[in-house]
N, CA, C and O of each residue as an XYZ file, in Angstrom:
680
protein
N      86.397     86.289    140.654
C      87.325     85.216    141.002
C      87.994     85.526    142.313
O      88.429     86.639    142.610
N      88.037     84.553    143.005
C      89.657     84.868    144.120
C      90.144     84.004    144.363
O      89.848     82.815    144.239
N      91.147     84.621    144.833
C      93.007     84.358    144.287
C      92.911     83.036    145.740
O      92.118     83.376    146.618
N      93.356     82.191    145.893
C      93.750     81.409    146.959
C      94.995     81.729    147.535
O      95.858     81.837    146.663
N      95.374     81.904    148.573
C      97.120     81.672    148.539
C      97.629     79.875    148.831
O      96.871     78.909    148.922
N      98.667     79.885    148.895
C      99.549     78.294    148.496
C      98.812     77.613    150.100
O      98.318     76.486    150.130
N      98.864     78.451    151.224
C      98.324     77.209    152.444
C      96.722     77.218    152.219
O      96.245     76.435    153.041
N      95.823     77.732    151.517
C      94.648     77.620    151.549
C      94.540     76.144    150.574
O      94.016     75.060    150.828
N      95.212     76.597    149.476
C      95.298     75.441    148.541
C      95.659     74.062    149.412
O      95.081     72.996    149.626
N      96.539     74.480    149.679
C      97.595     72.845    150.454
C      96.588     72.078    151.252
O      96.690     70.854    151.168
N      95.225     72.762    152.334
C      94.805     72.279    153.046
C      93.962     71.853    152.157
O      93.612     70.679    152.278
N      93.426     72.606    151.088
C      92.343     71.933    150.344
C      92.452     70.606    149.905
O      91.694     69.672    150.165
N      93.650     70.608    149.091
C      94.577     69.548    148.820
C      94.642     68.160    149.742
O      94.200     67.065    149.394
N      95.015     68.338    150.456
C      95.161     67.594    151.906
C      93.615     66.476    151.968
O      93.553     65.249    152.045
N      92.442     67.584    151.894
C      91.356     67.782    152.265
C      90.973     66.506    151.296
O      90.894     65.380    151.787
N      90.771     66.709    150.079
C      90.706     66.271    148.888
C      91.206     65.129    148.611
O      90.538     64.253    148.062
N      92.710     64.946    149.023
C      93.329     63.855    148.736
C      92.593     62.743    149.688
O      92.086     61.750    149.166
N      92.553     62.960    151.191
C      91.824     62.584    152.352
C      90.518     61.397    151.846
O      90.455     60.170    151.913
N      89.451     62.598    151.260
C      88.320     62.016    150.536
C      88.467     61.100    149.667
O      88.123     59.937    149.878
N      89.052     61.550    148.468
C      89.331     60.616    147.473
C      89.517     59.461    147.680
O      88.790     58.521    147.359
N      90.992     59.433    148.505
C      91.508     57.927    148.986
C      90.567     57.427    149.554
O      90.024     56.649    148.770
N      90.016     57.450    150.602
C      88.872     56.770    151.401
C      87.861     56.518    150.601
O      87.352     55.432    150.879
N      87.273     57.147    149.585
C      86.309     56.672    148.481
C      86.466     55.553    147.762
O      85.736     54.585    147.545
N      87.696     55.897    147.386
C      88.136     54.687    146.423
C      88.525     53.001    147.104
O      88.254     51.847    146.772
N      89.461     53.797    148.443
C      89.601     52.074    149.337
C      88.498     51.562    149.370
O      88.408     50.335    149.346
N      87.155     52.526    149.447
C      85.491     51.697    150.302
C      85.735     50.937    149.241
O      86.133     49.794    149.465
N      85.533     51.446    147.619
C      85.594     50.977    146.304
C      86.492     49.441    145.983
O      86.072     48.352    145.592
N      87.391     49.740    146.209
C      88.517     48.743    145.519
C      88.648     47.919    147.021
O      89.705     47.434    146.618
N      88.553     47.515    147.968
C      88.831     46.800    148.795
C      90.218     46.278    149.064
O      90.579     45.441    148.237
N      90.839     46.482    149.742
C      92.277     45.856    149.976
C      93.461     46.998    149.735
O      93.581     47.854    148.858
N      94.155     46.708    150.701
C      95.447     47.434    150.694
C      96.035     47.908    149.492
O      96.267     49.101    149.298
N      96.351     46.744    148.452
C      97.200     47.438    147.135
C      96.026     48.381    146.353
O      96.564     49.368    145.851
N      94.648     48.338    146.132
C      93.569     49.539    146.076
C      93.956     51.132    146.953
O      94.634     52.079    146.556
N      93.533     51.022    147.703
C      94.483     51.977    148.251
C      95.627     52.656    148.101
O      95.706     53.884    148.060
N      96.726     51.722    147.999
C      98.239     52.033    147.492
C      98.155     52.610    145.995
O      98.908     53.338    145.348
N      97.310     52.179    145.799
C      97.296     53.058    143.793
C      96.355     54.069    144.054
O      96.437     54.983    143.233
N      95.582     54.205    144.821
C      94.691     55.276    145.036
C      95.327     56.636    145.580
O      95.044     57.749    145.138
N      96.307     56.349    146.695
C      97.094     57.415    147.243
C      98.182     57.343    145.993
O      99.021     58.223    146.187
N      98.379     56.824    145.138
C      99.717     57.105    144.606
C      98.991     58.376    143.226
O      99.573     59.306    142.669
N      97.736     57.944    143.084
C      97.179     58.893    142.112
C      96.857     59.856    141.986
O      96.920     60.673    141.068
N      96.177     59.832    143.649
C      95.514     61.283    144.081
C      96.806     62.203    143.908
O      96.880     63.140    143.114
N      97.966     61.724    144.909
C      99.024     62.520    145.234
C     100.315     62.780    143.847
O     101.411     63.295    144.065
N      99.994     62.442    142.899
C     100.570     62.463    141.639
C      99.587     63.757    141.000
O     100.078     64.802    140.572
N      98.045     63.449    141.031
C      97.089     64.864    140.636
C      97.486     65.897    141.466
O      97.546     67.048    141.033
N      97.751     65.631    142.556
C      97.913     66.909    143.614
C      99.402     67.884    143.191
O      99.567     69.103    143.242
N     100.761     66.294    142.588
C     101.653     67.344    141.793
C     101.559     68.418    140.820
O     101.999     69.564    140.916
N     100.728     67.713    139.586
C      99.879     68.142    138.762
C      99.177     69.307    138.827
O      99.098     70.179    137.963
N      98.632     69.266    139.992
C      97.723     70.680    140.510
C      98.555     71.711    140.982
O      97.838     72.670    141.264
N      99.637     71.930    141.177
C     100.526     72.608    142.156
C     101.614     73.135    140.795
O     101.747     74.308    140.447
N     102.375     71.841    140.117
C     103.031     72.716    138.877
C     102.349     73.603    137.891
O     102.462     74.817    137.723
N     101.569     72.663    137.240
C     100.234     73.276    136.034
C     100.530     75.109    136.350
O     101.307     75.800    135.691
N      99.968     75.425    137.119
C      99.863     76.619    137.627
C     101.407     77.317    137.522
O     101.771     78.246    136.801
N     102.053     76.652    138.350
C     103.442     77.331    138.736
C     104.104     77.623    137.297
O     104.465     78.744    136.939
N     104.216     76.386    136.480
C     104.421     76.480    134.990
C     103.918     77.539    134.248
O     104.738     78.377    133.871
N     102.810     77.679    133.969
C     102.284     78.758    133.159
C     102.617     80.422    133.451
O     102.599     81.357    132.650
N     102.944     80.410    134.996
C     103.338     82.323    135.650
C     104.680     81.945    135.398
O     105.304     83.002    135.490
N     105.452     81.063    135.140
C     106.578     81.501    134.466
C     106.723     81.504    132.880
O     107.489     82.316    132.361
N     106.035     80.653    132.147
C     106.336     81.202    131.203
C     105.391     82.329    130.585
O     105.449     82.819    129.457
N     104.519     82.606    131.605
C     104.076     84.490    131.099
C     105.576     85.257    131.817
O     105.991     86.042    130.965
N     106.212     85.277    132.681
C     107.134     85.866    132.979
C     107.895     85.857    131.881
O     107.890     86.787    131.075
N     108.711     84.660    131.746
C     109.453     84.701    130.338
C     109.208     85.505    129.081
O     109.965     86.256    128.466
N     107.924     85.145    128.852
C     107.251     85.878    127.571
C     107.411     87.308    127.781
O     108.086     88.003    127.023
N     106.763     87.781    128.860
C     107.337     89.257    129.365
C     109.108     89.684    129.100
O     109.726     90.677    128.716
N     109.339     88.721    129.417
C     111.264     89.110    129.368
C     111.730     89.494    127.973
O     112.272     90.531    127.589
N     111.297     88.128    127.150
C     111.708     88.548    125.702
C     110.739     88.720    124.963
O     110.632     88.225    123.841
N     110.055     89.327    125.423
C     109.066     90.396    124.596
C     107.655     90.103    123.491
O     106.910     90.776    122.780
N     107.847     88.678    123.867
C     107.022     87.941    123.161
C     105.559     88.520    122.833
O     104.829     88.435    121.846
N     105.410     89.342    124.478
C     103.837     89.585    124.484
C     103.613     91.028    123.807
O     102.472     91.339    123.465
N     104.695     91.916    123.609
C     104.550     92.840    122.611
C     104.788     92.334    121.748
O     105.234     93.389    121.298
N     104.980     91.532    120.823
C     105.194     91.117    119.391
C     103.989     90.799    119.451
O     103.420     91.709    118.849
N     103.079     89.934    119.867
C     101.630     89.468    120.068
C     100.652     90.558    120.099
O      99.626     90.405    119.438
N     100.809     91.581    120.735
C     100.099     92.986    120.410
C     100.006     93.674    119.294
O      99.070     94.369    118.896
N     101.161     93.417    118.744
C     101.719     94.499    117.384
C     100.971     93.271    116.264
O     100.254     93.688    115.354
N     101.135     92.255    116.376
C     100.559     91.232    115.290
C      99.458     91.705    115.354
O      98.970     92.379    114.447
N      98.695     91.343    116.787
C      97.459     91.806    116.821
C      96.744     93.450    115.895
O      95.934     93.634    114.986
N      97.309     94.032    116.468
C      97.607     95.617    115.776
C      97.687     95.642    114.471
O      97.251     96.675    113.963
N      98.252     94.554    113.496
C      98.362     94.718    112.110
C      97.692     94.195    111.558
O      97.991     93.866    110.410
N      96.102     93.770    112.273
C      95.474     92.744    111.742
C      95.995     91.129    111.542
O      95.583     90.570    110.525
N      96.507     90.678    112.075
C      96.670     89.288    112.397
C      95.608     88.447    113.473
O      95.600     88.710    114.676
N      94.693     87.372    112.840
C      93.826     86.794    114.114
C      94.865     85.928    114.716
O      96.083     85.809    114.586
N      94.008     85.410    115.369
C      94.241     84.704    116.700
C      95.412     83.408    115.823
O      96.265     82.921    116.565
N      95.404     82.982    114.519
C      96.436     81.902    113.629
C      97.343     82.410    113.541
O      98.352     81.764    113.257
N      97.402     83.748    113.736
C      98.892     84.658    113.260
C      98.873     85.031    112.102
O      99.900     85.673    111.883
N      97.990     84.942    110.894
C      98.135     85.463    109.799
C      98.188     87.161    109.928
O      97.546     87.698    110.831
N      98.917     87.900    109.059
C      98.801     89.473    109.226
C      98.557     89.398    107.440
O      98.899     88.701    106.485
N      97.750     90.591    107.736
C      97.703     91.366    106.560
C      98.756     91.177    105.327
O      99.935     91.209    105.680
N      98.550     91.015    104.151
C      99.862     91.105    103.342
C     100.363     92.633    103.278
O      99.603     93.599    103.350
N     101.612     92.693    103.146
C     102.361     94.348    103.177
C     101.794     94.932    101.631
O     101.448     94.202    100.703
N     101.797     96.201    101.623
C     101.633     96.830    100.245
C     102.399     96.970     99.013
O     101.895     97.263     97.929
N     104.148     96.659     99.307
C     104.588     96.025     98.594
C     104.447     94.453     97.625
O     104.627     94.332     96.414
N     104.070     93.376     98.625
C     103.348     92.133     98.559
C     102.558     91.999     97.526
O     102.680     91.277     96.537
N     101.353     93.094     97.958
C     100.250     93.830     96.846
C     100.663     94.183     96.326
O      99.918     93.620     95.523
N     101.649     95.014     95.411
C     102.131     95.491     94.375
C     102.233     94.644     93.770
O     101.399     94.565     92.868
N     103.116     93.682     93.856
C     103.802     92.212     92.911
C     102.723     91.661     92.783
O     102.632     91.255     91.624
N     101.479     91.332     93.612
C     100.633     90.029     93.377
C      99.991     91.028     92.009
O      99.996     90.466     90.914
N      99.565     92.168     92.058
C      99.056     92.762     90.669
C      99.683     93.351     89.567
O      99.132     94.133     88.793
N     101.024     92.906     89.494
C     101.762     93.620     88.862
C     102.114     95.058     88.523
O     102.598     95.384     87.439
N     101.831     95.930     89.553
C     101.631     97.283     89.578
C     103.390     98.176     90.685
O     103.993     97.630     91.608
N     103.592     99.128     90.269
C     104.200    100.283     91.014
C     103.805    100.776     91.606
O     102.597    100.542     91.639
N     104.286    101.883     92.627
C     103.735    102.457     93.512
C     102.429    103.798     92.620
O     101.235    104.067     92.749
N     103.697    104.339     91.669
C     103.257    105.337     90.983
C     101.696    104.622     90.002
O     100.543    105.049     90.061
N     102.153    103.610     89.288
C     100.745    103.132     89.018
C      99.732    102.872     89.511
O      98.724    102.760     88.813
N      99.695    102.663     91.132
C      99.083    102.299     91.092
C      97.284    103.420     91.997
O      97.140    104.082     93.025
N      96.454    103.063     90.957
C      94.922    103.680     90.846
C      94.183    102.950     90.495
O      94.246    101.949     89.782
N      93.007    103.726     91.285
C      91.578    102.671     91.570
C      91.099    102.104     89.904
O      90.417    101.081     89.876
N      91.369    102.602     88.905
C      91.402    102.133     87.622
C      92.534    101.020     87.530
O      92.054     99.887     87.498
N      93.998    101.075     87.478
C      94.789    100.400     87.162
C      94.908     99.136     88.465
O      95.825     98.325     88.591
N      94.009     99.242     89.105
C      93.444     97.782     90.796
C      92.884     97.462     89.808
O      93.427     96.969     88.819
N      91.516     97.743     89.967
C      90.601     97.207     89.230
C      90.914     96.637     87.705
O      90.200     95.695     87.360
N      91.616     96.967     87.031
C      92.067     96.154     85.759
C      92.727     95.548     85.992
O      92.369     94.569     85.336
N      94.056     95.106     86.777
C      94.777     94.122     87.176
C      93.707     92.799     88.064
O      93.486     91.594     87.940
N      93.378     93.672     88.759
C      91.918     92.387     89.613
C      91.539     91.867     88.854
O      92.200     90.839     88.707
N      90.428     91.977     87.872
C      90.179     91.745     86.846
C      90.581     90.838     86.105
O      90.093     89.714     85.984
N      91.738     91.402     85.429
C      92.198     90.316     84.527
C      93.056     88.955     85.359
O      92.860     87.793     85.005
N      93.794     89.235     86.237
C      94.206     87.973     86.841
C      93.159     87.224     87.733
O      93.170     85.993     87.754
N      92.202     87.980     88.512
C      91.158     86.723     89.106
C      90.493     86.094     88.155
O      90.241     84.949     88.531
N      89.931     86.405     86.670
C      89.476     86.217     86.371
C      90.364     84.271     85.415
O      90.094     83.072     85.349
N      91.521     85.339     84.889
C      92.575     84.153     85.170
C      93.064     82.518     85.915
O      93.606     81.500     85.483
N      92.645     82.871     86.938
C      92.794     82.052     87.893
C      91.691     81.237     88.408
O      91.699     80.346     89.257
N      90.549     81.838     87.570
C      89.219     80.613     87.975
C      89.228     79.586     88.206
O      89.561     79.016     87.167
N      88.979     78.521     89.358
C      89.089     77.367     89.625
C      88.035     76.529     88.184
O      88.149     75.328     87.942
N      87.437     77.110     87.692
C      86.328     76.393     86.876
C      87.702     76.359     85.865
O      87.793     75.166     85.571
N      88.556     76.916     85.346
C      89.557     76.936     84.253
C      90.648     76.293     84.946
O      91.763     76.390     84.434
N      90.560     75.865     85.666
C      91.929     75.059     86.223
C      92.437     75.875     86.900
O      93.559     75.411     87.103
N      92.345     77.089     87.555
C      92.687     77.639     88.316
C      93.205     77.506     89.751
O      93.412     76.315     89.988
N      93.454     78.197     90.666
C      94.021     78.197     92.151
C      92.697     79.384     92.809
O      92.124     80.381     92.367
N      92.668     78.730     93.848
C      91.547     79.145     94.459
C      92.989     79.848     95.705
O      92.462     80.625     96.501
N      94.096     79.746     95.884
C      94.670     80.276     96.716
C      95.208     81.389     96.179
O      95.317     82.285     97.017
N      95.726     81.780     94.694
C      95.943     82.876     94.150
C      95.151     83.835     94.606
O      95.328     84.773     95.384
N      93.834     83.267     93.711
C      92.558     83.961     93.350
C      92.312     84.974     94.629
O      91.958     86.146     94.499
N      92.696     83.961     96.571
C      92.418     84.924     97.780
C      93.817     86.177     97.618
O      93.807     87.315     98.087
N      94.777     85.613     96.927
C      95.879     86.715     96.883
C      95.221     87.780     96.313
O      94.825     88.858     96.756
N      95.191     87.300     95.342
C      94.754     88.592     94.188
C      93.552     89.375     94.790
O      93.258     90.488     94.353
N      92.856     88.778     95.804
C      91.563     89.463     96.220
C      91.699     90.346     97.783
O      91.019     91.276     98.218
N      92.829     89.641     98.357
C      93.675     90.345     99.613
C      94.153     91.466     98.943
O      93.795     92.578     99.330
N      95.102     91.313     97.755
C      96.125     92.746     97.282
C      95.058     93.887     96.980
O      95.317     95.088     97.065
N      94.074     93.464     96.690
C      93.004     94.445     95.741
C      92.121     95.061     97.096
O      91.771     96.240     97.151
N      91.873     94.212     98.000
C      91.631     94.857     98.865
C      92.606     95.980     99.810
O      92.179     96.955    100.428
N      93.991     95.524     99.711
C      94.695     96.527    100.444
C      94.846     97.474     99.694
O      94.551     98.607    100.074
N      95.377     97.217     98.363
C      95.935     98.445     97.457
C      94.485     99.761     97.348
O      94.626    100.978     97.471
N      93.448     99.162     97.142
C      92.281     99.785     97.467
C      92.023    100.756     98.515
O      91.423    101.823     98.390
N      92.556    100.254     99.589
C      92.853    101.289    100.948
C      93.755    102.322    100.579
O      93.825    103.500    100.931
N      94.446    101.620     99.776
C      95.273    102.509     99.770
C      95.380    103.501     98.848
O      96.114    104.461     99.084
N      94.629    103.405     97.614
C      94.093    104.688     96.743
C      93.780    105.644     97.625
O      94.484    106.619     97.891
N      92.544    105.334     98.168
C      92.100    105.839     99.426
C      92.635    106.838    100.172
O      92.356    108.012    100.417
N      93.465    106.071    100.462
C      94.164    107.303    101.677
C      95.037    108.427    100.761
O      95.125    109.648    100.890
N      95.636    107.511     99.796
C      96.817    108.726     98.925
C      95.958    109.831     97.962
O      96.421    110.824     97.401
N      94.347    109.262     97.951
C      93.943    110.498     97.242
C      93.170    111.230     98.646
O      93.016    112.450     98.581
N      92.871    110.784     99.425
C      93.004    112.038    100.972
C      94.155    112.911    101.080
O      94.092    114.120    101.301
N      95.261    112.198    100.906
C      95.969    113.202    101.512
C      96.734    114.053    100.126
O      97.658    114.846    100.306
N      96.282    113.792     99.015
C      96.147    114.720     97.997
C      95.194    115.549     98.189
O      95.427    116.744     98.008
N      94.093    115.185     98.536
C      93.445    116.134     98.552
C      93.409    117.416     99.716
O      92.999    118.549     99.465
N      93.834    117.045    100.781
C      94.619    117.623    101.813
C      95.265    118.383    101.459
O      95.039    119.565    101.720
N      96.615    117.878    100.521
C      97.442    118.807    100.318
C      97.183    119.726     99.046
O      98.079    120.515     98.744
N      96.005    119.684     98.265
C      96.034    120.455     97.402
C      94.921    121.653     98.135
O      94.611    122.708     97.581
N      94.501    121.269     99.294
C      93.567    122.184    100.173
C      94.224    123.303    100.830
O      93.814    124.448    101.022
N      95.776    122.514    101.263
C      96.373    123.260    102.135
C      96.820    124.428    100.973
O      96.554    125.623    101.094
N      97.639    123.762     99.694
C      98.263    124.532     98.596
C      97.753    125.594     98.151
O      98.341    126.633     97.853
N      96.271    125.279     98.074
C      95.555    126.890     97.486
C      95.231    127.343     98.532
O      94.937    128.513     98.287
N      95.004    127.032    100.243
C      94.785    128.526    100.774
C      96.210    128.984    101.096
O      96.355    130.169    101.397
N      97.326    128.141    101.066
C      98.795    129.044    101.189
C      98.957    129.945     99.856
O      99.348    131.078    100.138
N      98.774    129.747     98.606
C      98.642    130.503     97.335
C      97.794    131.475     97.831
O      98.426    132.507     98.058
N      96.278    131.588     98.165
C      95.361    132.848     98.480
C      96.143    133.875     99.352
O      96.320    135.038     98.992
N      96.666    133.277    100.705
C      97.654    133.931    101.044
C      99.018    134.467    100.473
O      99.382    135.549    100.934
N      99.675    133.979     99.708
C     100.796    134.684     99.212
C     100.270    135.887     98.252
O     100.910    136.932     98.140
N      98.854    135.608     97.461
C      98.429    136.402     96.738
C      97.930    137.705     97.184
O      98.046    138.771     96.580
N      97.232    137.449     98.566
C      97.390    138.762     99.789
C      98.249    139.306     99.333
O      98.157    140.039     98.349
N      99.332    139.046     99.994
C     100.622    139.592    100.683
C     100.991    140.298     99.610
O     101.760    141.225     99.866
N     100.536    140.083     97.922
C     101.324    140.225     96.884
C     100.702    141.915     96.597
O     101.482    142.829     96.331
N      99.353    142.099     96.692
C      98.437    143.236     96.806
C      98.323    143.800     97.403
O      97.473    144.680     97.266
């Protein structure tokens, strides 16, 4: 791409408007043809000149109050381009009726279970639950996941700090 500056534009402009009008007078014949022809071109030519000017300020703005990091961080939490984000893991807790402490890849899966199954549109169900219940099960799922990593982590770290104290003890 390249950038024009404002007198490259203006002459273009100029240039443009020039053509147009004269196209259209050959066209429309007579003075008041004309008179609506220059009044149009030079109304697009406003058009062409704010459009632009408009939009670098309100990216400026957006920059000011921060709009465009909030738009990153959405982005970042899984939110598309509609703005939907991810439901929180609390969210997921309630949609399956579960605690933090309850909750395991057994006690997901039986809550999934019994409420999607619940909610079948063939039984009169909600087909918008049914994506809840299938969003929570997918997050809470991650999240077994990670809490039995970092159990397992820490029960890695626990017995070689035990092997070591047991050194030290001999």
């Amino acid at each position: 791409l390249r950038c024009y500056n404002t007198e490259e534009i203006n002459v273009a402009t100029q240039y443009s408007i020039y053509f147009i009008t004269n196209k259209i007078y050959k066209m429309a014949f007579g003075p008041l043809g004309r008179v609506i022809a220059q009044v149009a071109v030079a109304g697009f030519a406003v058009l062409a000149r704010a459009i632009p000017a408009a939009y670098g300020a309100a990216l400026a703005n957006a920059r000011k109050s921060g709009a465009d990091k909030a738009a990153e961080e959405a982005a970042r939490k899984g939110a598309s381009f509609l703005g939907k984000a991810r439901i929180s893991r609390d969210e997921a807790l309630n949609v399956l009726n579960l605690t933090e402490g309850e909750a395991t890849a057994e006690a997901v899966q039986k809550q999934y279970d019994r409420y999607f199954e619940a909610n079948k549109v063939e039984k009169g169900g909600s087909f918008y639950l049914q994506s809840k219940i299938y969003r929570a099960k997918e997050l809470l799922d991650d999240y077994v996941k990670e809490k039995n990593a970092e159990m397992m982590k820490e029960g890695q770290g626990s017995s070689a700090s035990q092997q070591q104290d047991q050194e030290k003890t001999k």
